[in-house]
N, C-alpha and C positions, 0 to 999 in steps of 0.2 A: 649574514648572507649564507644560504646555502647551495650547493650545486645538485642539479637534477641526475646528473649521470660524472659523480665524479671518479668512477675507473678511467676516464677518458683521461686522467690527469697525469697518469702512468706515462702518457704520449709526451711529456715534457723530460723525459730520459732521451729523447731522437735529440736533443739539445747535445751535451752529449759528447756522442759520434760526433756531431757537426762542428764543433770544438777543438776537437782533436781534428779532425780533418783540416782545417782551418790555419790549424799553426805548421801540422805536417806538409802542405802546399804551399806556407808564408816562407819557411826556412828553406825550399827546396825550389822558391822559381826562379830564385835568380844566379845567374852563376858567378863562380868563384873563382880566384888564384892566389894561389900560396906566395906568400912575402915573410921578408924575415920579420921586419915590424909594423906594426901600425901606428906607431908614432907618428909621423907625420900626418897623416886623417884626424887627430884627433879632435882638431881647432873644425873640422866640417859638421855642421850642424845638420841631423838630417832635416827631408825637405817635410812641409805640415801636410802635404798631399796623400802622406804615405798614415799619417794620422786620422784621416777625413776618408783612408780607404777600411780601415780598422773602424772608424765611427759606422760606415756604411754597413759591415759585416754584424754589426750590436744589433742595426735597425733589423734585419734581416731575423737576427735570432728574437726580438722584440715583436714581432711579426706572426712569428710561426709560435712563439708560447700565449701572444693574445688570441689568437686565431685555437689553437686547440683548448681554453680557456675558455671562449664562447661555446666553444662545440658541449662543453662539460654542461652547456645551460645554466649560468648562476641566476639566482631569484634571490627576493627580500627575505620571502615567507611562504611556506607553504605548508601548512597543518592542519589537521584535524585534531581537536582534542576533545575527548569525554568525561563529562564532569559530571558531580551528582551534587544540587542545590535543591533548594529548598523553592516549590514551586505549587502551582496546580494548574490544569486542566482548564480553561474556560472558552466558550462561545459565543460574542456576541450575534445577537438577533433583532435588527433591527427591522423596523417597519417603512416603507418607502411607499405607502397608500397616497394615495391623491390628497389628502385631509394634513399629511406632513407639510402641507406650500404652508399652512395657516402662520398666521404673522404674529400668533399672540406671546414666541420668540422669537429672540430678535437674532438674525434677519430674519430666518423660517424655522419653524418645527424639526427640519427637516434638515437645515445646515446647523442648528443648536447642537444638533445630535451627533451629526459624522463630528462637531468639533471635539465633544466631552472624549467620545472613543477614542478619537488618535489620541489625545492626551492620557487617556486610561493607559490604553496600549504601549503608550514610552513608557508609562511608570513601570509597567509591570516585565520589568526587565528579564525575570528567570523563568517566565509561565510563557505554555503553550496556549497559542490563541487562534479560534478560528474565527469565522465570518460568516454569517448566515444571512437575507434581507427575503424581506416578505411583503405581498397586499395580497393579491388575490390569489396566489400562492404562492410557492417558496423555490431559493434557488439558493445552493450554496457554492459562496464564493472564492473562500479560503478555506485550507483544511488545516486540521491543529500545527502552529507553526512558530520556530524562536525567531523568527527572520521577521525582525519586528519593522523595516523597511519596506519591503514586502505585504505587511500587513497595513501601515498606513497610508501606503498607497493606494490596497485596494476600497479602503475606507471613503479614502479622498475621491476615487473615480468613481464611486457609486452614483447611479443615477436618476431620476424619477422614470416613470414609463416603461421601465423595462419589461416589468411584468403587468399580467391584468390587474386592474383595479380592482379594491375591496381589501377585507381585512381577515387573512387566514392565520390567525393565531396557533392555530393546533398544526398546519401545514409545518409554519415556520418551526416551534417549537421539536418534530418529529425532525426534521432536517440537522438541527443543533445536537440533538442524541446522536443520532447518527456518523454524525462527528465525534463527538467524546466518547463512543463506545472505544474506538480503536487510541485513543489515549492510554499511555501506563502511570500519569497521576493516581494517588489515591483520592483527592478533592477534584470533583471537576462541577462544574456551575454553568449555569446559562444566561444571559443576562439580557430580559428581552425588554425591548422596551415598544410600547404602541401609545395611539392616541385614540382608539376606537374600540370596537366590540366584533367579537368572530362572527362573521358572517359570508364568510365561503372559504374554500379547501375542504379535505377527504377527509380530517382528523380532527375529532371533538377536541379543546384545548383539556379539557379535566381528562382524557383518555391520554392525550399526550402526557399531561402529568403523572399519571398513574405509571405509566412505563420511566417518567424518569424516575421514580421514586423506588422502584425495582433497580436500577440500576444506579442508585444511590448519585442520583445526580440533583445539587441544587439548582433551586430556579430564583433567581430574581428579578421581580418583574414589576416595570417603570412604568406608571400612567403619565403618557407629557399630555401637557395644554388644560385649556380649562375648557368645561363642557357650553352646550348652547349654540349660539348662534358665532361660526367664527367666517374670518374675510381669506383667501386661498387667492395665492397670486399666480400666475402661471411661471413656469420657469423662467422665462424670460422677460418677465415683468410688464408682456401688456395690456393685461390684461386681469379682473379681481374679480372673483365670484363670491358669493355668500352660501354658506352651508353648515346644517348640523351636525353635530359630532356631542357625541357622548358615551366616556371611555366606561367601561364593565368591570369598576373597582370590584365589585365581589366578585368577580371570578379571576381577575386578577390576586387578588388576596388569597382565594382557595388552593390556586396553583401555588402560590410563594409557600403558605402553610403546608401543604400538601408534603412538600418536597424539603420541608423547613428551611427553606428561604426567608427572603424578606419583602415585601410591597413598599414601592416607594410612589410617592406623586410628585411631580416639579413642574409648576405653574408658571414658571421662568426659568433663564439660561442659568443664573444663581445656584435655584435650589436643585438644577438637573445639575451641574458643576460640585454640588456636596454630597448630591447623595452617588456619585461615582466615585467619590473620596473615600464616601464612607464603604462601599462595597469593595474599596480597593484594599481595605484591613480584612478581608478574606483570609480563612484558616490557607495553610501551605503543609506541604506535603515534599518528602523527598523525589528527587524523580531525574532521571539521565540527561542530560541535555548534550547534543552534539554542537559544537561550536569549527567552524569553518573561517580560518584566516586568508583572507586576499592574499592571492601570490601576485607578483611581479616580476616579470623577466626582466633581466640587466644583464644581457649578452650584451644589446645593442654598444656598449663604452667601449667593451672589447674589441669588439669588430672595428669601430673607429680608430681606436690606437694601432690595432694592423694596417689599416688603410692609409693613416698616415705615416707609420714608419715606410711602408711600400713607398708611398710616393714621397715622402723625402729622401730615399733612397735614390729613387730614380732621378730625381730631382740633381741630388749630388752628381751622381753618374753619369748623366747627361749633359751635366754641363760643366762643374769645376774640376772633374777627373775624365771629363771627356779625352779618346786616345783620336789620333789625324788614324784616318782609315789606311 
C-alpha cells in the first residue's frame, strides 16, 4: 500500500498534545485531601466506569489517526513503469466488404477473422498494435497501442455497414502507414487481410505498397475464402444471397514481395488460424513500452473504523457513563 499525499501523516503528532492533555485533566478533575494514610481504602476496588471512560478516550484517539490516515489517501497501486522489451510495430487491416457474410467459414468470413485477431493480439503481448478496416474505404479505428483490452474490444465491436461497400485495398493499406509512421519500433508490419480485388478508394494498392517499402514497412497479406460463386447471409440471418468473388492473388503476392512480406491464402478457419501462427514468429525489435498499473483507493476502511470508533463512543457515553443532568 501506498499513500497519495503522505506529509499528511505528520498530523498524527496532534496525537500527542491530546495525550498529555488527557492525563493533565484526568489527575486534576477531581479533588483531594490530605490524610495521614491510605490504608484503610486499600481493600476499595476502583469502579470499571472509570475504565470504560479511558476506553472511550482510545476510541476518540482511534478516530482522529483513522481519519487523518484517509485524508493521506492509501491506494494498492499506483505506477507507471517504462520498460524496454523486445517488440514490433503492427497493424492489422482487415476487410469488412459485403462479400465478408460468405459462409465458406464457419460461421462467416467475417467472424472467422475478428476471431484469429483477438487471439493474435493476446499473444502478442510486448507489440504495439493498431486497427485499421476497410470495403469501400477506410477508417482507422485504433491507433498503435499496449492496451491490448482495449484493442480486442475494438476487434470484437467491429461491424458490417459501417462503411460503403466494395473493396479498397490501397484506401486501407494507406490508413495502416499512417499509423506505423508514428511508431518507434524498428520492425513494423501490416497485416491485411481481404476476400476480393481493389475496386474503389483514392490509392492504387501497388502505390500504397510502394510507400510502404520506403518506409520499410512489411506487408502481409491474407487471401480468405475460395473464389466463384459463394452464398452471403445477411447479419442477422434472414436472409442468403448468391455472389461472386474472386480474390487478386497476384497483386496480392506483389504487395507481400514488394515490401518482403509474405502471401498467405486460408480456404477455412484452420488454415486462416496457422497462417496467424505462423506470422506471429515475426522478427522483434527493441522498443519502450509504458505500462500503467490499476490504482485503488482504500481510504474507504479508514473512514469506517473512525465512524465506528465515533459511534461507539457515543454509544458508551450515552448510555453506560451516561451523568442525571
Amino acid at each position: 500500500m501506498i499513500l497519495l499525499h503522505p506529509r499528511l501523516l505528520w498530523l498524527l503528532l496532534i496525537i500527542v498534545p491530546l495525550i498529555a492533555w488527557y492525563i493533565w485533566k484526568w489527575r486534576n478533575a477531581s479533588p483531594s485531601i490530605g490524610i495521614s494514610t491510605v490504608s484503610p481504602f486499600k481493600a476499595i476496588k476502583g469502579s470499571w466506569k472509570v475504565g470504560l471512560m479511558h476506553f472511550c478516550f482510545i476510541l476518540q484517539i482511534v478516530a482522529v489517526a483513522a481519519i487523518i490516515i484517509a485524508l493521506a489517501r492509501p491506494q494498492t497501486h499506483d505506477s507507471e513503469r517504462s520498460s524496454r522489451v523486445e517488440g514490433t510495430d503492427i497493424v492489422l487491416c482487415l476487410d469488412i466488404s459485403s462479400s465478408m457474410l460468405a459462409t465458406d467459414l464457419k460461421p462467416t468470413r467475417f467472424q472467422a477473422a475478428k476471431e484469429v485477431a483477438q487471439k493474435f493480439v493476446n499473444q502478442r503481448t510486448d507489440d504495439n498494435i493498431g486497427l485499421v478496416v476497410f470495403s469501400g474505404e477506410s477508417l482507422s479505428l485504433m491507433p498503435l497501442t499496449a492496451d491490448k483490452t482495449a484493442l480486442v474490444n475494438a476487434v470484437s465491436n467491429v461491424q458490417m455497414g459501417a462503411l460503403n461497400d466494395g473493396t479498397a485495398i490501397g484506401d486501407g493499406l494507406s490508413s495502416a502507414i499512417n499509423r506505423l509512421i508514428s511508431g518507434k519500433a524498428k520492425s513494423k508490419s501490416i497485416i491485411l487481410l481481404t476476400d476480393g480485388t481493389n475496386n474503389a478508394g483514392d490509392v492504387a494498392p501497388n502505390t500504397a505498397a510502394q510507400i510502404a517499402k520506403q518506409k520499410g514497412i512489411k506487408i502481409y497479406t491474407i487471401g480468405v475464402g475460395t473464389n466463384g460463386s459463394i452464398k452471403i447471409t445477411d447479419p442477422y440471418g434472414f436472409s442468403t444471397t448468391t455472389m461472386e468473388t474472386k480474390i487478386d492473388e497476384q497483386a496480392l503476392k506483389s504487395i507481400a514481395d514488394l515490401t518482403k512480406g509474405k502471401y498467405f491464402r486460408a480456404t477455412d478457419s484452420k488454415m486462416l488460424n496457422q497462417i496467424f501462427e505462423e506470422i506471429d514468429s515475426l522478427e522483434k525489435t527493441t522498443l519502450d513500452v509504458d505500462k500503467y498499473v490499476f490504482t485503488e483507493e482504500n481510504f474507504m476502511p479508514w473512514m469506517l473504523i473512525a465512524l465506528g470508533a465515533l459511534v461507539l463512543r457515543l454509544f458508551i457515553r450515552y448510555t453506560l457513563l451516561r451523568r442525571i443532568p
